[in-house]
C-alpha positions in Angstrom: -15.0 -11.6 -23.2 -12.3 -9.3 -25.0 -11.0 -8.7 -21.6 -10.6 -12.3 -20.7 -8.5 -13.3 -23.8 -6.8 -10.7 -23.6 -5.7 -12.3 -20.1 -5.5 -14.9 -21.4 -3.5 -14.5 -23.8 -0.9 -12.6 -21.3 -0.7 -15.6 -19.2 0.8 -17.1 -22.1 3.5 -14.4 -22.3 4.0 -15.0 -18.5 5.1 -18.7 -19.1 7.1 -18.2 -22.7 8.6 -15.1 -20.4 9.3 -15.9 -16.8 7.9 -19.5 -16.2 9.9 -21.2 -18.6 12.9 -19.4 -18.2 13.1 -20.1 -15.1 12.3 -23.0 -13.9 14.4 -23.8 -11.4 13.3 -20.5 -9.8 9.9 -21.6 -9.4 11.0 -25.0 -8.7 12.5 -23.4 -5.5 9.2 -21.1 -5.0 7.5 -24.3 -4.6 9.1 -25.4 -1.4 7.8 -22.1 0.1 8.9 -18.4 -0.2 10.7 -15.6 1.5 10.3 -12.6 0.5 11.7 -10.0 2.6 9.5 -6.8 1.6 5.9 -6.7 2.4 3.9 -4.1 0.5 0.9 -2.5 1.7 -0.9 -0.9 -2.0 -3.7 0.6 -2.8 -6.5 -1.9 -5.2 -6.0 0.7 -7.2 -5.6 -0.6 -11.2 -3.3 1.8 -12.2 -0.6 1.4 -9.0 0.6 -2.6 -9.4 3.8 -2.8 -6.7 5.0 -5.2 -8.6 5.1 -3.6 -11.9 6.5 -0.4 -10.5 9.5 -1.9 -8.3 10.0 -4.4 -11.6 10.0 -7.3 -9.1 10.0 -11.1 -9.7 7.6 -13.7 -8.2 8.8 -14.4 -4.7 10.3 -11.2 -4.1 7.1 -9.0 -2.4 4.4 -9.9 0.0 1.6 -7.9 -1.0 -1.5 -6.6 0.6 -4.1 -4.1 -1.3 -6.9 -2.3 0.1 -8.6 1.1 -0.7 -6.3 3.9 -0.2 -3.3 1.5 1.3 -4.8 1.9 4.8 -3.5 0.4 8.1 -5.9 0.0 10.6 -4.5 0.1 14.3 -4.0 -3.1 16.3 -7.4 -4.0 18.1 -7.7 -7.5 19.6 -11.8 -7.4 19.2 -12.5 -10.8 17.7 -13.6 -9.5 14.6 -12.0 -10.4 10.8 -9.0 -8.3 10.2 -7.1 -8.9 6.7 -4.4 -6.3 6.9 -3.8 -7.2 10.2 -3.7 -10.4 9.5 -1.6 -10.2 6.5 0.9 -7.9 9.2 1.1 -10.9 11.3 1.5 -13.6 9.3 4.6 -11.6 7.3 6.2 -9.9 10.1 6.1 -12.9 12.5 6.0 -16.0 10.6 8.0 -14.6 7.4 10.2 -12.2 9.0 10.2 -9.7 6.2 13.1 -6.9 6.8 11.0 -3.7 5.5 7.3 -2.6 5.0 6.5 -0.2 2.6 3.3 2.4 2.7 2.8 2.8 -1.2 0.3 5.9 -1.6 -0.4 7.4 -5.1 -1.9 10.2 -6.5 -5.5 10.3 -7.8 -6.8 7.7 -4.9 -10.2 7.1 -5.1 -10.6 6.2 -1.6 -9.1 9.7 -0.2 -11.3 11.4 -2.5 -13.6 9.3 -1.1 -13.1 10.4 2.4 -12.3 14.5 1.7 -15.1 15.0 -0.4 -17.3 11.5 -0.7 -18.2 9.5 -3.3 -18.2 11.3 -6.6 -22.0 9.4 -7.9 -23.4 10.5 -4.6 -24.3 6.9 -3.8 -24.4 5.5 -0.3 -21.4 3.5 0.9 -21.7 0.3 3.3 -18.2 -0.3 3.7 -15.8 2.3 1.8 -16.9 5.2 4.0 -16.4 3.6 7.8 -13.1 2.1 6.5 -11.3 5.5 4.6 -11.8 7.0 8.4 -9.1 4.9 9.4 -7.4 8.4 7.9 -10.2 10.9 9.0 -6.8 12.6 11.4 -5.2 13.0 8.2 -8.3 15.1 6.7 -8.8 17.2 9.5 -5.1 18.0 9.2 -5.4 18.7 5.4 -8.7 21.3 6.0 -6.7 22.7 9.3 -3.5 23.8 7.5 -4.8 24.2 3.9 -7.9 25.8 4.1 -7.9 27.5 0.7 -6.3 25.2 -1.5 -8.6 23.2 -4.3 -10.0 19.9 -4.4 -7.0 18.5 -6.2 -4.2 19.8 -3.8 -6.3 19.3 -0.8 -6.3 15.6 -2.2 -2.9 15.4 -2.5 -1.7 16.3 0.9 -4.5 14.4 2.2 -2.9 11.1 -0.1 0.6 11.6 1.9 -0.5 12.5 5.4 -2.8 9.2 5.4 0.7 7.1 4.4 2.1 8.4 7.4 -1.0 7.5 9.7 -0.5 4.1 8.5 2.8 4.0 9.3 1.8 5.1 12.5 -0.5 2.7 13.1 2.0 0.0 12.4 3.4 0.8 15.7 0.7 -0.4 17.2 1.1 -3.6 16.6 3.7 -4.5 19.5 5.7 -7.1 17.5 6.4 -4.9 14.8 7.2 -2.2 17.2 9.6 -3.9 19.0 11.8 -5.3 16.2 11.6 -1.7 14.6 13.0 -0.7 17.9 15.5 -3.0 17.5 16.4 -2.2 14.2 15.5 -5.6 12.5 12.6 -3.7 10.8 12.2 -0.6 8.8 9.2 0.8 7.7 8.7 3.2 4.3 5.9 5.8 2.9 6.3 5.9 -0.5 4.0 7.9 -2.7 3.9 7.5 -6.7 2.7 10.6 -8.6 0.5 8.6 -12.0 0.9 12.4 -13.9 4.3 12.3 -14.0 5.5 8.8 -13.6 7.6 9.7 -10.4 7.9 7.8 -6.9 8.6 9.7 -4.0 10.2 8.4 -0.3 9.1 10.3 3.0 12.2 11.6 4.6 11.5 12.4 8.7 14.4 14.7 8.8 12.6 16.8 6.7 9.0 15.8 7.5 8.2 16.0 3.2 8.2 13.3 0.3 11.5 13.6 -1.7 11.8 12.1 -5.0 13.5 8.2 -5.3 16.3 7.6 -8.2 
């Protein structure tokens, strides 16, 4: 119950704060909204895109899953959120740049390089992690030795750039990425140190934003 008053009790800072402030800003918001960033975050508690980018209402489309996973485009019938979510902001919204936001200490990579930590059985978080199973064999290929930890880390950032990858599978995001109306980002916040990093192609590594 603590927890609920307590959000309770923050919704109340949200309207003294933002709501009633701004008014007319939400007025607008009514009418519909346009955002021109979607966001694809982990569930994660601890990595809000929101809170990190210090964004407003209206200003991110966000989708969070375990591990900030893109699937690849498959035209089976079957129910497909992120994909979903991909369509609806890319084609109907028209949203200017998607960012991959990966952070450190993800459950669901650990998840998928070393299993579930209590050992119990998973029904849905194991067959969906694989999405970045290329991304662990990669890790276990070129770091063989490392620990736990840093094999967890590299396994974090190589799995933002299969989704980014995977992205291009969808053809209407590929083409207006082709055409330069898109542009897709892997970001990847370190929680220790309180530091966002940007992948940089030219030199195929994460190098540090601001």
């Amino acid at each position: 119950m603590k927890d609920i008053a307590h959000f309770i009790a923050g919704f109340k800072r949200f309207r003294q704060q933002y709501f009633d402030p701004n008014e007319l800003r939400f007025a607008s918001l009514q009418q519909g909204q346009n955002p021109k960033v979607l966001v694809i975050g982990c569930s994660d508690s601890r990595v809000d895109p929101a809170i990190l980018t210090g964004c407003a209402p209206g200003d991110l489309f966000v989708v969070r899953n375990v591990a900030n996973l893109v699937p690849p485009c498959k035209h089976d019938g079957l129910h497909h959120g992120v994909s979903a979510a991909l369509e609806y902001s890319v084609c109907h919204l028209e949203i200017e740049h998607i960012i991959i936001l990966g952070h450190s200490g993800c459950g669901g990579i650990n998840a998928l390089m070393h299993g579930i930590s209590n050992g119990q059985p998973t029904e849905f978080i194991g067959p969906w992690v694989k999405i970045a199973e290329r991304a662990k064999e990669q890790v276990l290929k070129e770091l063989p030795g490392k620990g736990r930890a840093a094999q967890s880390r590299a396994c974090e950032q190589a799995a933002i750039l299969i989704s980014l990858e995977n992205l291009l599978s969808f053809p209407w995001i590929n083409e207006r990425v082709e055409s330069g109306s898109l542009l897709l980002h892997g970001w990847y916040f370190d929680i220790s140190v309180g530091q966002l990093y940007s992948y940089v192609p030219e030199t195929a590594g994460f190098e540090p934003l601001g």
